[in-house]
C-alpha positions, 0 to 999 in steps of 0.5 A, a space after each residue: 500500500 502506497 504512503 498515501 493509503 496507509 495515511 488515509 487508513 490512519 485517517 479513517 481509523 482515527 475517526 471511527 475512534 473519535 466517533 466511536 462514542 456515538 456507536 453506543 446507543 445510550 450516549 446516542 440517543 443522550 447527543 441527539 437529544 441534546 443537540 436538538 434542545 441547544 439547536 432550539 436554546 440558540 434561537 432564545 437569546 435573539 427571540 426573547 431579546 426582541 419580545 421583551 423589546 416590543 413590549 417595552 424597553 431595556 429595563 424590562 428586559 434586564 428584569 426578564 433576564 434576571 428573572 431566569 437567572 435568579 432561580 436558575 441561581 438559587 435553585 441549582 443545588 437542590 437540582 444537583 441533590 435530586 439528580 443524585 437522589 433521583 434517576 437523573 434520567 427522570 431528573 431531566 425528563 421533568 425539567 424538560 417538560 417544566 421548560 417546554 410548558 412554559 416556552 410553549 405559553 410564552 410562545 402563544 402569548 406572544 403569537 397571539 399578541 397578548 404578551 405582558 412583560 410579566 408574563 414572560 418574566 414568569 416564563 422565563 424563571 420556570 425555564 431557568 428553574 427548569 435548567 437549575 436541575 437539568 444541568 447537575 442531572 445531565 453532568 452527571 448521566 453522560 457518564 451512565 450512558 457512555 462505557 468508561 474509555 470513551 467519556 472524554 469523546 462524549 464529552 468533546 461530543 456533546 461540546 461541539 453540538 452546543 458550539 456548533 449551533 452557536 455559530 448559526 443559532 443567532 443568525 438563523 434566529 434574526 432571520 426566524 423573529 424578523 419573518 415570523 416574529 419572536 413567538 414562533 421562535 420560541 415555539 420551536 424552543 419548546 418543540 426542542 425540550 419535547 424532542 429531548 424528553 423522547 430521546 430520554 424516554 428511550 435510554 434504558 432505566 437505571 436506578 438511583 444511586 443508593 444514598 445513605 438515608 439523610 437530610 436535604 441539608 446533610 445530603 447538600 453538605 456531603 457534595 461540599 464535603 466531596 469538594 472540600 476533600 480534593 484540593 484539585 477540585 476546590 483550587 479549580 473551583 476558586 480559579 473558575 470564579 475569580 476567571 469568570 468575574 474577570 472574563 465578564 467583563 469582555 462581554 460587557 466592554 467588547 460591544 463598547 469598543 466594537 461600537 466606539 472604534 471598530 464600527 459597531 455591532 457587524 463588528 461584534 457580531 463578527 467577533 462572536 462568530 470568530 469565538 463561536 468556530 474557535 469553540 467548535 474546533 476546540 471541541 473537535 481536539 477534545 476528540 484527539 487530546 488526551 493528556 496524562 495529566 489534564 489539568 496541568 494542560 487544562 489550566 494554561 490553556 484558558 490563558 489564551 482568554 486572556 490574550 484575546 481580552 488584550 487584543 482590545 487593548 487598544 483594539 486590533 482589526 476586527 479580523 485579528 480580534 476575531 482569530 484571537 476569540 477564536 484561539 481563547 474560546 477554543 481553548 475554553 471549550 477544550 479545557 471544559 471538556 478535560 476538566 468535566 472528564 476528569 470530574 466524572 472520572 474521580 468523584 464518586 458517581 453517586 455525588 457526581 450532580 451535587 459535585 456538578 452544581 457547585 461548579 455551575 453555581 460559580 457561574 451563575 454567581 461569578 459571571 453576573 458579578 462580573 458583568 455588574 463590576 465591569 462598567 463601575 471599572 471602565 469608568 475609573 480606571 478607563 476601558 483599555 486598563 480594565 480589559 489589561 487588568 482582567 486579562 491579567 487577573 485570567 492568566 494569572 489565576 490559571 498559571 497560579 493554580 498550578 502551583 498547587 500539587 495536586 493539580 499538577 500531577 493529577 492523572 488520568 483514571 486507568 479505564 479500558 482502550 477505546 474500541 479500535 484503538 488496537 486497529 488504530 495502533 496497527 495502521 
């Protein structure tokens, strides 16, 4: 066979291997669903931006977006102890309906043109309330349906769906609530959660994890205690909030700037695209990235967040700014990939949700207080010395943590080769 052959034959060995994961019914039939719900959470942002617009004014929609992130907020670690009290399958089935009924009503009011601003504030704390335990309960069921080599592909799997319709989720959704308007959009949201409950229905039924008989607030102090006992752990989760407060900030400044300097929201827009394919191509390495030690690799990478924050200071080309969100966003995508492995490969599987919602708690806290804290900066220190200051803050938190020891020799779990990597090995 000619060098040519042999290569293509290593090629096409190695994506078996990569995809491998979606040969294995469970996980196959968790993607799908999952894919068609993020596919209809793309269109939200833009469609519930614009209801809340014809309705009123900014204000309104500020009340509206807090309204879906206050319970998702407050609500996240009970949703991560019932998913550990609970088949986490049923777990998410329900929550998916809770967010199907209420889109679906805020879909007919508005279709029907008798929407109130408060009616969709209602909505939306019933889909975030909904999130508040899907998101501890799905964590912590990939693992259930994927064998053991071959959790790091689900992962990077499932990443690169929700990146991939991030890329054209807003586009279509602009031209989706300029032709039909903002109501249907939303229905095709809540068509998606119900498209997700019937992939969950077809997963096989597996137990609840046999806790101990014991308190809502004893089972809540447990998972604190799983964290607590793992300095990699806790040490990452100090790093996550001190780098989401601080990348806030790019979400807050980045449009200024675009508006000021770069010539306005087509710039933006553009650069938000860069970020969304950098997030898709990262998912994609996650297929092919497997290091001993990943979070002596996870961590360093996130430093490339900050070099796109810098990329504003002053601004570069929008083109230039857009490679550079698209190498930290990438990055971000990879790294989440590594640490969510590792997470579902060293805590124990029945504290794996509270373990989850601890770590999704620090965004829901970080991020907002971020975005409070970024305006207040800009105005005293100036825009390009925040942006610095954040940048520096990013890099610094995640070099920083790798003097911690534990995660630096922190390895892998042994599990099993993934099917074919003997093939792989022999081409």
């Amino acid at each position: 066979m000619s060098a040519a052959g042999t290569a293509v034959s290593v090629d096409a060995v190695r994506v078996r291997t990569a995809l491998g994961a979606l040969t294995e019914r469970p996980f196959r039939l968790l993607w799908l669903g999952q894919t068609l719900s993020a596919a209809g959470d793309a269109v939200v942002g833009v469609a519930i931006a614009f209801a809340v617009l014809e309705l009123g004014d900014a204000r309104d929609l500020g009340f509206v977006m807090a309204c879906y992130m206050l319970p998702r907020a407050l609500l996240t670690l009970a949703g991560g102890v019932w998913a550990d009290r609970l088949p986490r399958r049923l777990v998410m089935i329900a929550a998916d309906l809770v967010r199907a009924i209420a889109q679906a009503t805020a879909a007919i009011l508005l279709i029907g043109g008798s929407a109130e601003t408060w009616q969709l504030a209602v909505t939306s704390a019933l889909v975030g309330a909904g999130s508040a335990f899907f998101g501890p309960a799905s964590s912590g069921l990939v693992p259930e349906t994927i064998s053991a080599g071959r959790l790091q592909d689900a992962n990077a799997l499932m990443s690169i769906s929700r990146s991939g319709v991030d890329v054209f989720g807003p586009l279509l959704a602009g031209v989706l609530v300029a032709v039909a308007g903002p109501g249907w959009a939303l229905a095709i949201d809540a068509a998606s959660y119900l498209a997700s409950v019937a992939f969950l229905a077809l997963l096989p039924r597996t137990a609840a994890p046999a806790l101990p008989h014991q308190s809502f607030v004893a089972q809540l102090v447990h998972g604190f205690r799983e964290v607590r006992s793992r300095t990699w752990l806790w040490s990452g989760f100090l790093v996550f909030c001190v780098g989401n407060t601080a990348m806030a900030a790019a979400f807050v400044l980045g449009p200024v700037v675009a508006k000021a300097e770069l010539g306005g929201a087509a710039a933006w827009g553009l650069i938000l695209t860069g970020g969304a394919i950098g997030g898709t191509v990262g998912s994609a390495l996650a297929l092919r990235v497997r290091p001993a030690r990943p979070l002596r690799v996870s961590f360093p990478l996130v430093c490339l967040v900050g070099l796109y924050m810098l990329a504003f200071v002053p601004p570069l080309p929008v083109g230039a700014i857009m490679l550079a969100a698209a190498g930290g966003f990438g990055a971000i995508a990879l790294a989440n990939t590594l640490w969510d492995t590792t997470v579902q490969e060293q805590v124990p599987r029945e504290a794996l949700s509270r373990v989850f919602a601890y770590d999704w708690l620090i965004s829901f806290v970080c991020m907002p207080l971020g975005y409070v804290l970024a305006g207040p900066l800009a105005d005293g220190l100036g825009t390009s010395t925040t942006f610095a200051g954040c940048a520096a803050v990013v890099i610094g938190s995640n070099l920083l943590v790798l003097l911690v020891p534990s995660v630096r020799s922190l390895r892998r779990a042994p599990v099993p080769r993934p099917e074919h990597a003997s093939a792989l090995e022999a081409a």
